[in-house]
C-alpha positions, 0 to 999 in steps of 0.5 A: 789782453793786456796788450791790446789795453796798452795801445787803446785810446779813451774813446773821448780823447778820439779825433774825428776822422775822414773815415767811414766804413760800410755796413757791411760788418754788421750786414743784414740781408737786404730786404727786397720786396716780393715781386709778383709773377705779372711784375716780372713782365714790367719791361714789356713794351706795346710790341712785347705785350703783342707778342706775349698776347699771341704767344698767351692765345696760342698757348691757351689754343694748345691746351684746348687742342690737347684734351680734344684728343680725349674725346676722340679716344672715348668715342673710338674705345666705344666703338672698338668695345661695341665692335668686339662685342659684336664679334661675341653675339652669335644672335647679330645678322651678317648684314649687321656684323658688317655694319658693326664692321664698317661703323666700327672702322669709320670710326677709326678713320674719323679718329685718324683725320680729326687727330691729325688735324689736331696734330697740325694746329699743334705744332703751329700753334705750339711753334707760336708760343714759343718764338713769341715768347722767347723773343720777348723774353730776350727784348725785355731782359735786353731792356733790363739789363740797361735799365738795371746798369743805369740806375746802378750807375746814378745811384749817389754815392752814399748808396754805394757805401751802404751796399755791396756792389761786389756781387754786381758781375753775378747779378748782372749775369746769373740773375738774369740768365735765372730771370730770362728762364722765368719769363720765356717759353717756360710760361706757355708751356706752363700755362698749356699745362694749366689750360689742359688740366682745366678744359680736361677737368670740365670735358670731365665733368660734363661727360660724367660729373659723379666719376670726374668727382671722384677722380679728383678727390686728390686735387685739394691735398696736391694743390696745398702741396704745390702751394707750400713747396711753391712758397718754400723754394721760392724763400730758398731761391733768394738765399740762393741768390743771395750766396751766390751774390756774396761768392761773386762780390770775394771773386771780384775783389780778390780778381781785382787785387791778385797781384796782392793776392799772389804776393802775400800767398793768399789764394788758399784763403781766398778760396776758403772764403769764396768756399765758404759761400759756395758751401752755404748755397750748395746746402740751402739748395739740397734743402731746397731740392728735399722740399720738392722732392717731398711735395712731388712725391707726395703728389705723385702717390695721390695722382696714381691713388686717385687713378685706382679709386677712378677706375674702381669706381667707373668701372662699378657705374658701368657695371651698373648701368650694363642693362640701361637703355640710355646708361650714362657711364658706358666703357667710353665715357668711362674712358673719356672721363678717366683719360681727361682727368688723367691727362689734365692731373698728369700735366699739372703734375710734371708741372714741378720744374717749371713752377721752380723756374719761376720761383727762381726767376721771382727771387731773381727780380726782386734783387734786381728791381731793388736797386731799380726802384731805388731812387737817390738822395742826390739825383743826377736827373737832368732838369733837375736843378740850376743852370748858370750862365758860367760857373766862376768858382767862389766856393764857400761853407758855412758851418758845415757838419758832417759825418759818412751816413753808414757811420754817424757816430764818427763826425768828419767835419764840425762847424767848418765855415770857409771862403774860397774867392774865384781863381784863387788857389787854395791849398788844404794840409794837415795829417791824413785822415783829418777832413781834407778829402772830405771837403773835396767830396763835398764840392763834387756834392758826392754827399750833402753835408749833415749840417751848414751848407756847401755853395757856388758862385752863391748856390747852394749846390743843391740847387744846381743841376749835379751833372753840369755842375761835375762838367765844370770840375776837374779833379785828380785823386791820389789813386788815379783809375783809368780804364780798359781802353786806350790812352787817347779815349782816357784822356778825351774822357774828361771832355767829349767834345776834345779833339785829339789835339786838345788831347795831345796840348792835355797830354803834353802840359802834363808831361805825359806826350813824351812817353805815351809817343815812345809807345808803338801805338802811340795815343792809341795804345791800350791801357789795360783794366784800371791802367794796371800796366802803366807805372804809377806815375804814368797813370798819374799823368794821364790822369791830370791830362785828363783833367786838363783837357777838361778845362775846368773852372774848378780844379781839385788836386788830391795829392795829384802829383804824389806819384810822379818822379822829380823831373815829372812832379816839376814840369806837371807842378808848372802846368798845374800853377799855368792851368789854375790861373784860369780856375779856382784850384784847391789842393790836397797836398802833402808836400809842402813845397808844391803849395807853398805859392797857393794864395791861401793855405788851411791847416785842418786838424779835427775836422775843422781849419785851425789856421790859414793864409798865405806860406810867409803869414804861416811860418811867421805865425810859428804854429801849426803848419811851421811845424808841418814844413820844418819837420820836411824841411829837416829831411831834405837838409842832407841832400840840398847842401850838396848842390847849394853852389850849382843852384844856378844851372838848368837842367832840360834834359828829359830823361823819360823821352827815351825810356823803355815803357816798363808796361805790360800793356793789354794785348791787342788780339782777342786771343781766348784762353777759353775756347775749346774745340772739343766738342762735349755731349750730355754725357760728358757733362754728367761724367763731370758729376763722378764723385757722385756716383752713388747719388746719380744711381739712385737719381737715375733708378728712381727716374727709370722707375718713374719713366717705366711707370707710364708705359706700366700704366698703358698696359694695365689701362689696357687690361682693363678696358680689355675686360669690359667686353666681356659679359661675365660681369663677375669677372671684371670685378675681379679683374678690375679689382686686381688691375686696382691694387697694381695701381695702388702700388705703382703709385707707392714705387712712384712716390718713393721714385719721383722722391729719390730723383729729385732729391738725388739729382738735386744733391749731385747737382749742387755739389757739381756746382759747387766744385765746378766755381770752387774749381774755375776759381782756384784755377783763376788765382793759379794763373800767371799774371801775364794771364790777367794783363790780356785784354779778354781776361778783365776782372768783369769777364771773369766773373762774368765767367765764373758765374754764366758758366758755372750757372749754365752747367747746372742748368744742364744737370740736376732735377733736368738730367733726371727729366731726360733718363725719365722720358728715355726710360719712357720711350724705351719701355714704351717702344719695347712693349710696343714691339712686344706685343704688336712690332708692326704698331711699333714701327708705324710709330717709332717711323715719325720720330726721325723727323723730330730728331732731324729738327733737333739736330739743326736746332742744336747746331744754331743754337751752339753758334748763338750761345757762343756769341752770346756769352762772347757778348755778355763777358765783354759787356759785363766787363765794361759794366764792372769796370764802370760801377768798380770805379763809380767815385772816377765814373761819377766825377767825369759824368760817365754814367751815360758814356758807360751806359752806351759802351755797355749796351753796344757790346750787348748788341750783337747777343740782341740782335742774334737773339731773332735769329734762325736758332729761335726759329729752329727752336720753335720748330723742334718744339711743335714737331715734339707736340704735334708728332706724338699726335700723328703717331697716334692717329697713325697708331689708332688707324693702322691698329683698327685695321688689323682688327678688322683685317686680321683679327688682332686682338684689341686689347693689345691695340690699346696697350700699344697706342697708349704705351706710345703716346706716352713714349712720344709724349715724353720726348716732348717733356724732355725737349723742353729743357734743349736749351738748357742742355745746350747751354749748359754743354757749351758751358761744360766746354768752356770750363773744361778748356779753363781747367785744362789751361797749364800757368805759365808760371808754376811750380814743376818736379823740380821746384824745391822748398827754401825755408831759410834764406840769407837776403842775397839777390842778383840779376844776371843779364836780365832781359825782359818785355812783357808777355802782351807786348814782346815788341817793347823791351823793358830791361836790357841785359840787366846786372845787379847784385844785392846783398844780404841785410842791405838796403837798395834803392833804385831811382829813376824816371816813371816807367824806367823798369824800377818796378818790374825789378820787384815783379822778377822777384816777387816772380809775377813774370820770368825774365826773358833772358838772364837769371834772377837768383835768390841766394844763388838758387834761380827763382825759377827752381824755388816753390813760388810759395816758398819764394813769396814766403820770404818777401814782403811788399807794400805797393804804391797803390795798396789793395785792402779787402772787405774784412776787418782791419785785424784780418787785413794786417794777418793777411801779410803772413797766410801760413800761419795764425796771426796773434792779436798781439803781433797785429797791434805791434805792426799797426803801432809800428806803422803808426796807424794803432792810434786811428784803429783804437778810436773806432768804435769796433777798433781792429774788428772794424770792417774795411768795406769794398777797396776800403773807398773811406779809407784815406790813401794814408790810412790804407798805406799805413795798413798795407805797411802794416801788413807788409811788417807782420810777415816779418819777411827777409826782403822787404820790397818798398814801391813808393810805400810812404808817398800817401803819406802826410810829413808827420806820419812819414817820418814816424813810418820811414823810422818803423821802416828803417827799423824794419830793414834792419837785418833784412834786404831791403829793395826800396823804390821812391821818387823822394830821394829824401827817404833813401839818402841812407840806402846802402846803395842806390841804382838808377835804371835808365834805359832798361840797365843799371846806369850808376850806382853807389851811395847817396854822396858818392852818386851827388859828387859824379854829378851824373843822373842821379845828380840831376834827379836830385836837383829837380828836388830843390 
């Protein structure tokens, strides 16, 4: 502890900081309002609510249809008792026993024609229901998804920093997979429950009030059941959503940053930490599953209870009522009544994964509708403010405080009042983090200020419409973001209106068309997510092209030029003074010598200007800013007197016309590493499932024994009505009380069954799932980073993957899995007693179910198809919204909330447009056969039965054990089939990630790989040749040689995109060479563990990558394989003078970074990346332009930690300021893809060559 005392600073001595960090450190779960079931159909249009209306009539016309058949049925056992008795009463007349006879068959006849006229409107009317509301459904989540992105994307920028955004890919696809489930045909089907239940309740009531009363003596306790498992699982659902939504915000970040990740060995980690969620949700849903299988279990006794006590009862009011002249309760009505109330709880009680379909889909929406119905503080609403004639750039502040709104204890500005006349140029210095960036935000009005007032042209910027006023500014950030498209479309993003060749003027002013030429595609050349295949100076120069294009009135530089070489840094200098003659510029700037022409500069230090004017009246003044320069000043001594006497030479060669692109560009072809050709079946996914086995044969016993159970039921139901014609009325008591009991204890077997196949399918499920995106996401961080360069592997794709994917084959498994054992074990039984007792009846009814299995067939075959455009659709429009929302500050400076919005929506469209195609169709048609069918099989059943009672004396007793056992069979297979296109998406799923996990990197770890666990430092490339695997027809090295020896510092010189940075990238192993050798200690790189490899590099990178953890577990971060000591993480922060930032923030070293550490300036992130780098205390040390973000006075401090560091280690530094390696060992410069010269700083100035001329670009 005495450590971390030593380095801490008194918190009143603490500076303001241009530096806030997100809320997430101490995070509450957001607070989503409930959404009602009716509000889910919010996105319904005029056409949609037609649709949902015919789709509602028709589902209300099935549920109507459906308890017809009861009455039916009552009135046939009627007449077959009547018949049977008849055969017993030896006193009837022949003519009368004909009678009985002819009455008896016309009755089956009437039965068999009205049955199957109802078996016809069914499968209409069901086909309906079912195309109407699956095609709204997908209209409305089309028009949510694009409701959803827009907002997201004109949300203002504080509602960002207050929000995590990470779990925007997950949202954007589970979430409303989960929504769609909600609001499709899962409703009508619901609702048909509901409407049979309740027309079954009141032909029940009317036909015998007393027995229907008694039957639904349970009703009141299943409804409080359903009620409180209803609340429950829809609580359990949020947190679901809400883990799974923090699972994808790590995947995000860390896809974002897997060159970080891999570097620093981090992959273990990060799927601990993206584990960590997934193991949060596995037990909320297994929680969630216990509830239900509680309540339905519960259910199910009561159902069966209240059975025994029904048929108890009616067959007592028979009895009773045997003599009666006019009795009310005959074996009919008894049957009517029994059988409506029966079917009517029967459909309410399989009503269970629906009403969890819904509480999912509720949870989901409120999430979603969160965001929607939040409306900005700064809003981006056209018409909304001031349009004027032109914008000529007076800007002005006026006593201007200012703080980040998630962090108000930490003031930024105080009282900053400062005129900035139109057309002036106006440079803002001082140390990182003192307000500088600050200011730029505020002119681009990303924040409004908590006090004082930014104006102009004299408007209070409040006033003025944001988005013309953001088309008049231009700006370049010191981290540039391009996006996954080509260069020609990044560019012509700063102007729509720009012609390609306003494009190429842009590109050639900022020294950018000399390159972008040498590519094979020219300015058509894809550049890869966030331009990650462009060196650092490439994407800069893009960027300022971009800017350029614009022609802005206003022209913000911060530190836009910081990542260019010499040469570059120039020519862009020149046409950035030649393009502010026409704007007013204002410039962050680090390097002093590119604002030294500016009319005035500021000097800031705690948020506030301590002096200003122009480069002479400052250094005269020999205050602040005189320091600033005579500290860089001093650094550059060393080199300037070597070329004092050529001063007067020019140098116009442009070295970068010839260089090789040191890019791996994103591949032009779509290859997919995803598809399978393997076809996969149901089977296949539950063998997924293995190491759950016990838990699936428990599940699986306990669905067989409830699919049994209706079958079982058919038979004692027909035992019973069995004994009803006889006239011993003491032995139907006997027997009914008997028949009683066995429906007592089925009811006991039920309960325990439905509670262990629900339970344990539901722990199965989730722990498939679990492995499943534990798995995908350890596969992803295992692959090469040749693998993340393709175009069709973005980050938004992958997690878009890993969440669609992952979610899909959980549909297919679960609590659905046990629904498709229950209704085969239904069937099977059913059809086996069928056979058993009569084989005729059974074949009758089994000879209509390949008409549904055909259907079926050409269902699955159409959907198969949809599915896989779908997802080809949603990865690639996920993508682009990812990449949107990811780089919202870029997106929101150039007005691309509307371009980013209609890219979105033109990928999405091929999935609409599918979305009416034949496969909904076919799906309509499988689903109404699966109605209708069982209809027709009975009426087949029920009229082949009667006449075999009639023709040959069968028995009637086993007609009804037959026909009921078979209607439930086929009812069954209906129950089943309402979860096809779960299973089919989830076999689809299934296929996609078998394919991912069987994919081999191309870059790993083989028999032969060995653990080094000492090495000396020495590196060599032996004839390295080298092209990016995305792009083999542009070399980048050319049989390469050099050689680097232990405990020595290289530096390596050259023009932007010569191959410098690809040299780290061989070593570091994120690519092999394509010829040659890269050897470590004289072992090949190739034959070393890449763990073990990486273990002895450190890196900082130009452009560091920091995650959303505390600023104690970033700087652990550089060494994974061990735990860190708070003592070592302060020492490394001290050295890369970021301690005394850390020690004035309130929760110092346990303050949360928040996502990409946007508030971070770009030298505080690098001083922690340096950080990082250094308590990794590794051999080599690779620096790619580690202290460009740097302002002059944390450079030095840094680059004397860093020379300190590279004492006893082999350094490998890459810079454009060639005053920071003057002390290199040795320096290369790349040239042409080969070592062109090398040797020391004085001995490379006297040969008077490249590295010559590279300096003298400098002075």
């Amino acid at each position: 502890m005495g450590k971390r005392e030593k380095y801490s600073l008194d918190k009143k001595n603490k500076s303001p900081l241009d530096v806030e960090f997100t809320k997430n450190e101490e995070k509450e779960g957001d607070k989503t309002k409930q959404v009602s079931f009716f509000q889910m159909f919010r996105y319904a249009t005029g056409f949609d609510k037609l649709l949902l209306s015919i789709g509602i009539i028709s589902a209300v016309g099935t549920g109507v249809l459906q308890p017809m058949n009861t009455i039916l049925f009552g009135t046939l056992t009627g007449d077959i008792i009547k018949y049977a008795a008849s055969k017993f009463n030896h006193s009837m007349s022949e003519d009368d026993r004909i009678k009985a006879e002819n009455d008896f068959f016309d009755g089956v006849q009437y039965f068999a024609m009205m049955n199957s006229i109802i078996a016809v409107g069914m499968v209409i009317i069901s086909y309906i229901s079912t195309v109407t509301f699956n095609y709204s459904a997908t209209r409305q989540v089309f028009r949510l998804r694009s409701t959803y992105l827009s907002k997201i994307l004109n949300q203002d920028i504080t509602w960002y920093d207050m929000h995590q955004t990470g779990d925007f890919s997950s949202r954007m696809t589970e979430d409303l997979f989960k929504f769609e489930d909600g609001i499709g045909e899962k409703v009508p089907m619901f609702l048909n429950l509901q409407i049979v239940f309740f027309v079954s309740l009141i032909i029940a009531l009317v036909k015998g009030w007393e027995l229907a009363l008694i039957c639904l003596t349970s009703l009141p306790a299943s409804l409080i059941a359903l009620g409180i498992v209803g609340l429950l699982t829809t609580k359990l659902s949020k947190k679901e959503l809400d883990a799974y939504g923090t699972a994808g915000a790590i995947a995000e970040e860390v896809l974002s940053s897997i060159r970080t990740v891999i570097a620093f060995g981090g992959q273990h980690k990060e799927i601990e930490r993206y584990g960590n969620n997934l193991i949060f949700a596995r037990k909320n849903n297994i929680k969630r599953s216990l509830l239900s299988a509680i309540g339905f279990g519960i259910l199910w006794f009561l159902i069966y209870s209240s059975y025994a006590l029904a048929f108890w009862y009616g067959v007592k009011l028979v009895l009773e009522q045997r003599d009666w002249e006019n009795p009310v309760y005959t074996a009919g009505n008894m049957v009517t009544v029994f059988f409506s109330v029966m079917n009517g709880s029967m459909n309410f009680g399989i009503s269970s994964p629906y009403i969890e379909a819904f509480g999912i889909s509720k949870a989901a929406a409120s999430k979603i509708f969160s965001v929607i119905d939040n409306t900005p503080t700064i809003n981006l609403s056209k018409g909304k403010g001031e349009i004027l004639d032109t914008l000529k750039g007076n800007i002005k502040f006026r006593n201007v405080n200012f703080h980040y709104p998630s962090r108000p204890d930490v003031t930024v500005l105080q009282d900053l009042s400062l005129d900035i006349r139109a057309g002036d140029t106006v440079a803002l210095v001082g140390s990182s983090g003192c307000g500088k960036s600050t200011v730029i935000q505020l002119i681009q009005r990303f924040y409004d200020p908590v006090a004082g007032e930014v104006s102009i042209d004299g408007k209070n910027i409040k006033d003025l419409d944001l988005t013309w006023m953001r088309t008049n500014i231009g700006v370049v950030g010191q981290e540039p973001v391009l996006f996954g498209t080509t260069i020609m479309e990044n560019i012509k993003y700063g102007n729509a209106d720009a012609t390609e060749d306003d494009v190429v003027v842009a590109a050639k002013k900022a020294n950018a068309h000399t390159f972008i030429k040498s590519l094979p595609n020219g300015y058509n050349t894809l550049v890869g997510e966030r331009g990650a295949q462009l060196s650092g100076g490439q994407k800069q120069r893009i960027a300022i092209a971009r800017a350029l294009v614009r022609k802005p009135s206003i022209l913000l530089l911060d530190e836009a030029t910081s990542a260019l070489d010499n040469n570059s840094e120039a020519k862009v200098q020149a046409a950035l003074d030649s393009a502010s003659v026409d704007c007013t510029t204002v410039i962050v700037a680090h390097r002093l010598s590119t604002i030294q022409g500016a009319n005035k500069i500021m000097v800031f230090s705690k948020g506030a200007v301590v002096e200003q004017g122009t480069h002479d009246e400052l250094m005269a003044l020999k205050n602040e800013y005189y320091n600033l320069v005579t500290t860089q000043v001093k650094s550059k001594e060393t080199v300037t007197q070597y070329s004092k006497s050529d001063k007067t030479q020019e140098y116009d060669d442009d070295i970068d016309e010839v260089v090789p692109v040191e890019a791996s560009f994103a591949a032009e072809d779509d290859e997919d590493d995803f598809v399978s050709d393997r076809n996969m079946r149901l089977i296949d996914v539950i063998k997924m499932n293995a190491p759950e086995w016990p838990q699936i044969v428990v599940a699986s016993i306990g669905s067989t024994v409830i699919g049994c159970a209706m079958p079982i039921f058919s038979v004692l139901f027909g035992s019973i009505i069995g004994t009803l014609a006889n006239s011993d009325t003491e032995y139907v008591r006997t027997e009914t009380n008997k028949y009683v009991v066995y429906f007592v204890i089925a009811g006991a077997v039920a309960m325990v069954s439905v509670f262990l196949q629900m339970y344990m399918f539901g722990i199965a499920g989730e722990k498939m799932t679990e492995r499943i995106r534990g798995k995908m996401f350890s596969a992803m961080l295992n692959q090469e980073i040749g693998f993340f360069d393709k175009k069709t592997n973005g980050v938004g794709a992958l997690c878009a993957k890993l969440s669609s994917d992952a979610a899909s084959v959980q549909g297919a498994t679960g609590q659905r899995v046990g629904v498709v054992l229950q209704s085969m074990a239904t069937f099977c039984l059913a059809v086996g007693l069928a056979m058993y007792y009569e084989y005729r009846l059974g074949l009758v009814t089994v000879a209509f179910m390949p008409f549904l299995l055909i259907a079926f067939f050409f269902e699955r075959r159409n959907s198969s198809g949809q599915n896989d455009t779908r997802d080809q659709s949603l990865q690639k429009s996920t993508k682009i919204a990812v990449e949107g929302v990811g780089n919202i500050r870029t997106v929101a400076s150039l007005g691309l909330e509307e371009k980013f919005h209609h890219l979105y929506i033109s990928e999405l469209l091929p999935h609409y447009k599918n979305s009416s195609s034949a496969s909904l169709h076919w799906r309509g048609i499988v689903f109404g056969l699966s109605r209708g069918l069982s209809f027709f099989a009975y009426s087949a059943a029920m009229y082949y039965g009667g006449y075999l009672i009639k023709n040959e004396n069968l028995s009637y007793e086993k007609v009804f054990k037959v026909s009921q056992a078979l209607i439930m069979g086929t009812t069954s297979i209906a129950n089943a089939l309402a979860f096809t296109p779960n299973f089919t998406k989830g076999l689809n799923a299934a296929k996609s990630v078998q394919k991912f996990l069987e994919r081999m990197p191309k870059i790993r770890d083989d028999m032969n790989s060995k653990d080094v666990n000492e090495v000396e430092g020495d590196i060599s490339f032996a004839k390295i040749k080298f092209a990016y695997p995305t792009r083999p027809g542009t070399t980048v090295l050319r049989d390469l040689d050099l050689r680097i020896f232990k405990g020595k510092t290289v530096a390596l010189v050259g023009q932007s995109g010569c191959g410098k940075s690809t040299l780290i990238q061989l070593i570091e192993r994120f690519y092999d060479p394509t010829g040659g050798e890269v050897m470590l200690d004289d072992i090949d790189v190739k034959r070393m563990k890449l763990r073990s490899l990486r273990s002895h590099l450190g890196i900082v990178s130009q452009e560091p990558n920091l995650f959303n953890k505390t600023i104690r577990e970033n700087i652990s971060y550089g060494d994974n394989g061990r735990v860190v000591q708070m003592d070592e993480v302060i020492q490394a922060a001290v050295n890369a003078n970021i301690h005394t930032f850390i020690s004035g923030l309130p929760k110092g070293y346990e303050t949360t970074l928040g996502e990409k550490a946007v508030q971070l300036s770009g030298g505080q992130k690098q001083r922690i990346a340096i950080a990082r780098a250094l308590v990794r205390n590794p051999k080599v040390l690779l620096l790619d332009e580690a202290t460009s973000a740097l302002d002059t006075e944390s450079e030095k401090v840094v680059q004397e930690a860093l020379d300190q560091a590279k004492l006893g280690r082999t350094c490998i530094t890459i810079a454009h300021r060639l005053s920071t390696i003057q002390d290199a060992d040795m320096i290369c410069v790349i040239d042409r893809g080969i070592v062109a010269e090398a040797g020391t700083h004085a001995e490379l100035l006297e040969k008077k060559g490249l590295y010559y001329k590279l300096q003298r670009q400098t002075t």
